[in-house]
C-alpha positions in Angstrom: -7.0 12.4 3.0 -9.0 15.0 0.9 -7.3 17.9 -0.8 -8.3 20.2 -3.1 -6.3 22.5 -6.1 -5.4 25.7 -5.4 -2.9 28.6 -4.8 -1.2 30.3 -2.6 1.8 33.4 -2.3 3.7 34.2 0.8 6.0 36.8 0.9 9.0 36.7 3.1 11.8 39.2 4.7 14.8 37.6 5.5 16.6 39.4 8.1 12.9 40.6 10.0 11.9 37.0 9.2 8.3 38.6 8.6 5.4 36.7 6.4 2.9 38.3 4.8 0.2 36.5 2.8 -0.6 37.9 -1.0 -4.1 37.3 -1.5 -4.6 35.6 -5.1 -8.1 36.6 -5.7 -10.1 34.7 -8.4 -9.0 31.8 -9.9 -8.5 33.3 -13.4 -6.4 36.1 -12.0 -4.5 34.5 -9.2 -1.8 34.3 -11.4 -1.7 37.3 -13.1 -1.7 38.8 -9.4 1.2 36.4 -7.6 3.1 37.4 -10.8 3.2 40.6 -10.3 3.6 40.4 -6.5 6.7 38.6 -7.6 8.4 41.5 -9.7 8.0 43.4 -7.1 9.8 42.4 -4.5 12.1 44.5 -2.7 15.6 43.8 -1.9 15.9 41.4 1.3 12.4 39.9 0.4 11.4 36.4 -1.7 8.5 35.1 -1.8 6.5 31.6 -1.6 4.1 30.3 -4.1 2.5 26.5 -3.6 0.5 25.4 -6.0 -1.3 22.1 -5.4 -2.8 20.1 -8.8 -2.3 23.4 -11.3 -4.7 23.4 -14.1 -2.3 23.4 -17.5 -3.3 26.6 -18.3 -2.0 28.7 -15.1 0.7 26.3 -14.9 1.5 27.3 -18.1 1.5 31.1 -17.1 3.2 30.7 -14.0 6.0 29.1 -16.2 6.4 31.1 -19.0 6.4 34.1 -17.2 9.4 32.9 -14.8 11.0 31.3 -17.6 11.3 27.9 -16.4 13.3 25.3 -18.6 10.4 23.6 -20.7 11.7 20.0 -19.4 11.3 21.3 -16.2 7.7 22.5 -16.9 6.8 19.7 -18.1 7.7 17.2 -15.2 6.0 19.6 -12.9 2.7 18.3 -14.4 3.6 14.6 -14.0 2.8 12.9 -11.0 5.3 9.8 -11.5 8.7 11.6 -11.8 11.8 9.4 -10.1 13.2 11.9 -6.6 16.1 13.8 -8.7 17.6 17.5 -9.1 18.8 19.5 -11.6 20.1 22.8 -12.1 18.6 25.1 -15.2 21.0 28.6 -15.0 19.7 30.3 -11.5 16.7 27.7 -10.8 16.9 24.4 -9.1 14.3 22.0 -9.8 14.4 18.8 -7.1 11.5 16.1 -7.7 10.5 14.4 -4.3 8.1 11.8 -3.5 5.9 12.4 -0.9 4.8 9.5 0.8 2.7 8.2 3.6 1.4 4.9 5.2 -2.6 4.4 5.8 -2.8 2.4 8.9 -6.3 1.0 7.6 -5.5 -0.5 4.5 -1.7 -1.5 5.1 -0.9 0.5 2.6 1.9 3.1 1.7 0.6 5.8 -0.7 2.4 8.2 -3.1 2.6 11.3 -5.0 4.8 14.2 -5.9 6.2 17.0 -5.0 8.4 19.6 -7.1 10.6 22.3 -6.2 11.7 25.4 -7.7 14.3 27.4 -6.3 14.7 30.8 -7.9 17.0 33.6 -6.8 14.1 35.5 -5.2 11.2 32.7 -5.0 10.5 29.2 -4.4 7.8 27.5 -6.3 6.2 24.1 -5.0 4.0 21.8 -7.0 1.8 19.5 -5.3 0.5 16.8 -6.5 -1.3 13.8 -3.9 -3.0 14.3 -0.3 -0.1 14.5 1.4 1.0 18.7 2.2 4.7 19.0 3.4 4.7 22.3 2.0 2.0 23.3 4.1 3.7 21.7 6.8 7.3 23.2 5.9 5.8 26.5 5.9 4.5 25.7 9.2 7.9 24.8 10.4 9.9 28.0 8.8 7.1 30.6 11.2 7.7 28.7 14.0 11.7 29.4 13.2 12.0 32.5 11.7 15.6 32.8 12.1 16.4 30.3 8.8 14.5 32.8 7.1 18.1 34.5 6.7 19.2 31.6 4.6 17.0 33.1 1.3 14.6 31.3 -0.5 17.0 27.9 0.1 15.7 27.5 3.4 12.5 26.0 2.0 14.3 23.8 0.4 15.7 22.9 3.2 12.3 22.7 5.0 10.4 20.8 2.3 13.2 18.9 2.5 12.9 17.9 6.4 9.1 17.5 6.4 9.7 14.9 3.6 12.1 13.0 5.5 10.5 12.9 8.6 7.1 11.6 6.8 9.7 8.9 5.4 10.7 8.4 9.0 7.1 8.0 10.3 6.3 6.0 7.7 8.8 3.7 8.2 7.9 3.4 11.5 4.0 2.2 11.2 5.4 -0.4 8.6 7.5 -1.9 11.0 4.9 -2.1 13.6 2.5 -3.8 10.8 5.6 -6.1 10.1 6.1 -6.8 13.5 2.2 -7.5 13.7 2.3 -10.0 10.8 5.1 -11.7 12.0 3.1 -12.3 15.4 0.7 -14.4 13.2 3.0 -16.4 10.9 4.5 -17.9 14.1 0.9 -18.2 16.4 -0.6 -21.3 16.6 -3.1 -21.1 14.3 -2.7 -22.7 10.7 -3.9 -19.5 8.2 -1.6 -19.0 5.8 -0.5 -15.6 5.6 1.3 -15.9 2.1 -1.2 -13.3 0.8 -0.8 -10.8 3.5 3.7 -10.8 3.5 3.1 -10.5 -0.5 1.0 -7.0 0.3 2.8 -5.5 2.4 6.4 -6.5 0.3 4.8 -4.7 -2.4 4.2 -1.8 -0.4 7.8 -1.8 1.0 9.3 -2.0 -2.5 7.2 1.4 -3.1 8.5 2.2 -0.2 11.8 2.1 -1.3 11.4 3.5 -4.9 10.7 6.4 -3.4 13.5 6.7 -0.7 16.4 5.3 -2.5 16.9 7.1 -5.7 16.6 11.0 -3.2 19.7 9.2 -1.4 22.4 10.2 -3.8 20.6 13.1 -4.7 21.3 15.0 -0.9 24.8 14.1 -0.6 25.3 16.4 -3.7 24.0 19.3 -2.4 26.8 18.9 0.4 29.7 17.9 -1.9 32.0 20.5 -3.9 30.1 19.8 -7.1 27.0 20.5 -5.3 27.8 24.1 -4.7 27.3 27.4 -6.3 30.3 27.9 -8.6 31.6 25.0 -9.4 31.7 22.5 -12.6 31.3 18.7 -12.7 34.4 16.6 -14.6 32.1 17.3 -17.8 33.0 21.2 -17.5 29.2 21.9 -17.3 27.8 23.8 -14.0 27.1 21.6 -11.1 25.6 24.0 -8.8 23.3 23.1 -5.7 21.2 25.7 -4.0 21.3 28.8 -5.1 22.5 31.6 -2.9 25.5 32.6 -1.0 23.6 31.3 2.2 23.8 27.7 0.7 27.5 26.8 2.2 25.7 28.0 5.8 22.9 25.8 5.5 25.4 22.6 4.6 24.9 21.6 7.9 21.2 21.4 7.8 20.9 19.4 4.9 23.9 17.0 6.2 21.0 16.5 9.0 18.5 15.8 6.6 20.8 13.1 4.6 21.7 11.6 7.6 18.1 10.9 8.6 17.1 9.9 5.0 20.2 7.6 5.4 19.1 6.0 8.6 15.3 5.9 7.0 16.9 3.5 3.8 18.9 1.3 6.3 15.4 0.7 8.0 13.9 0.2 4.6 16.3 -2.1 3.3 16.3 -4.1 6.6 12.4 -4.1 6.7 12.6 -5.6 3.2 14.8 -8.5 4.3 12.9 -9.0 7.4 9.9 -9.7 5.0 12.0 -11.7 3.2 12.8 -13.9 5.8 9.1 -14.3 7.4 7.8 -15.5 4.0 10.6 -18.2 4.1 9.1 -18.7 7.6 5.6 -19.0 6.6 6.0 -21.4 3.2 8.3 -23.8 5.8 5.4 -23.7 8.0 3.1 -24.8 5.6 5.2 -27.4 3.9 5.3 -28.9 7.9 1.1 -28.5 8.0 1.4 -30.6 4.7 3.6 -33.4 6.3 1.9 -33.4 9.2 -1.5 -33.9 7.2 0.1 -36.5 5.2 1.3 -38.6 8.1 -1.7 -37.7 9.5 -3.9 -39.6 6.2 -1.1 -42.2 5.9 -1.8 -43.1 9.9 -5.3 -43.3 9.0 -5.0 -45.1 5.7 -2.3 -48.2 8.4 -5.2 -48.3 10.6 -8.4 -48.7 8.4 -6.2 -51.5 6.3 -5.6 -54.1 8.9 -9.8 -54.4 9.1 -10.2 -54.2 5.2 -7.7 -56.8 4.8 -9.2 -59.1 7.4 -13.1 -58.5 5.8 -11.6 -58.6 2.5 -9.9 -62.4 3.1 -13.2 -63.4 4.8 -15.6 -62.2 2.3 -13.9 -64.6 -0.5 -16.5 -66.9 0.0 -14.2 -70.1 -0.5 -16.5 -73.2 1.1 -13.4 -74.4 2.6 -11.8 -71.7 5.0 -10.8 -71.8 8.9 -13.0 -71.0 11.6 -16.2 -70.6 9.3 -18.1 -73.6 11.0 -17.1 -72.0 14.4 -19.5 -70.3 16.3 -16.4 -67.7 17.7 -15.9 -66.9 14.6 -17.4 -64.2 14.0 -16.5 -62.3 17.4 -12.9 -63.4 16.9 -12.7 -61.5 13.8 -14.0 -58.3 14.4 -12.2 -58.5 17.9 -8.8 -59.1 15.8 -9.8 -56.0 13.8 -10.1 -54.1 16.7 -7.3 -55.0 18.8 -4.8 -54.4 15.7 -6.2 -51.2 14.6 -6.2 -50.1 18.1 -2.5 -50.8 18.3 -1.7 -49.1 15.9 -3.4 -45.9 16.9 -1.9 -46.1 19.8 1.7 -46.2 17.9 0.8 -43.6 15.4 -0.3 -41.4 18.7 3.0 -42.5 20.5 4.8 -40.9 17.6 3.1 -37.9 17.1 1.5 -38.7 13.8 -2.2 -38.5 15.1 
């Protein structure tokens, strides 16, 4: 996946459900222009801005001028921040790891998103290939009708499309799982220790970036997730913003049931690999004990000859048969018939 920084604005009616794009113009006065596009918006309007690998310095605008919490800020700019939410007076700031699997390299790839959910905006940091705001926005003009929520729909829609990539993700592991397991159990003796170690790596990625957003939906939906209300420490709990919020409770019990059923899979994928590594290290202790019957069948065979040459190659002047012309032919026959006996016992048994 390629992607590239940039800006862009989208301005929203709620009841019309109506998008309009605001053209940023140059790069040096994008912001200057979304800004102002921002203060003024009319009653019944919000508007959209995605940003995608901000430069510090219009970051740094872009904050200052909306008066974002400077912790807030700050995280914005760091890829690596743990899926979370918190509330700064009327903005919501949710962390969310976007994530995706490459088919090619068996490999599950990360990076970030942040969202900003402001009385009369939404702001979206983007940081990684992966675009589920692109693709939210995508989602919200095919529907206009959750327009009418307010600027907490995108949350809601960021929300979904990040779910749903956690879905399909989950998905092509499981079919790469179920791939590998085909092999531990095949015929064939490759040891696939390497291989179960990769992709259990990628799982446990997997998972740090599903299971710490699973207690974070649940509080949108509970009593100390909504507008209004306190947490037992007296300080504001709120959710999303709005007076929409309590109607779009639904939606997002949707989306935490999905994430839900996504961390089950997760969780079961992870003891599924689990259990085919235990499978494929009691595989090769049998290809060892098979390989060591195997030498020790050998090793019986080749030692009934060596200790009939080895008695006979003494030299003592008196020993038995030496001054008999059979000798010679009895000996290597008695070699012969005893190691062939035993091959055919070892064979018998399974041991050649």
């Amino acid at each position: 996946m390629k992607h590239a920084r940039g800006m862009e604005c989208v301005r929203y009616e709620e009841r019309s459900g109506r998008s309009e794009t605001v053209e940023c113009g140059p790069e040096e006065e994008e912001c200057r222009l979304v800004l102002k596009r921002l203060h003024g918006l009319a009653e019944g309007e919000f508007a959209w801005v995605r940003l995608a690998e901000p430069s510090d310095a219009e970051w740094g605008l872009l904050a200052r001028e909306l008066g974002l919490h400077p912790l807030a800020a700050e995280d914005a700019l760091q890829p690596h921040q743990r899926p979370k939410y918190e509330r700064f007076g009327e903005v919501l700031a949710v962390a969310l790891k976007t994530l995706w699997y490459v088919d090619e390299d068996r490999a599950v790839e990360t990076g970030q998103l942040m969202v900003f959910v402001g009385p009369r905006y939404v702001l979206t940091v983007r940081h990684g290939a992966a675009e589920p705001d692109c693709e939210a926005a995508g989602r919200l003009e095919a529907d206009p009708d959750m327009l009418r929520f307010g600027p907490v729909s995108v949350l809601h829609a960021v929300l979904d499309v990040v779910v749903d990539s956690y879905s399909d993700s989950a998905v092509r592991v499981r079919a790469a799982l179920s791939q590998l397991e085909d092999r531990v159990f095949s015929t064939s003796r490759v040891d696939h220790t390497e291989s179960i170690y990769s992709l259990k790596r990628e799982v446990r990625e997997f998972r740090d970036a599903v299971q710490p957003l699973v207690p974070v939906l649940p509080q949108l939906l509970t009593g100390a997730g909504r507008p209004g209300s306190s947490g037992r420490d007296g300080q504001d709990r709120q959710g999303p913003p709005g007076e929409s919020a309590a109607a779009l409770l639904p939606h997002f019990r949707d989306v935490a049931d999905h994430l839900h059923r996504t961390d089950t899979e997760i969780r079961s994928l992870d003891d599924l690999l689990n259990s085919v590594l235990d499978a494929q290290q009691a595989r090769v202790g049998t290809w060892q004990n098979d390989d060591m019957r195997r030498i020790s069948a050998w090793a019986a065979i080749f030692a009934v000859p060596t200790m009939v040459a080895g008695v006979y190659g003494m030299n003592f002047e008196h020993m038995p048969e030496l001054g008999w012309s059979f000798g010679y032919p009895l000996a290597v026959g008695l070699m012969a018939l005893a190691s062939g006996a035993l091959y055919r016992a070892f064979r018998r048994n399974g041991w050649l």
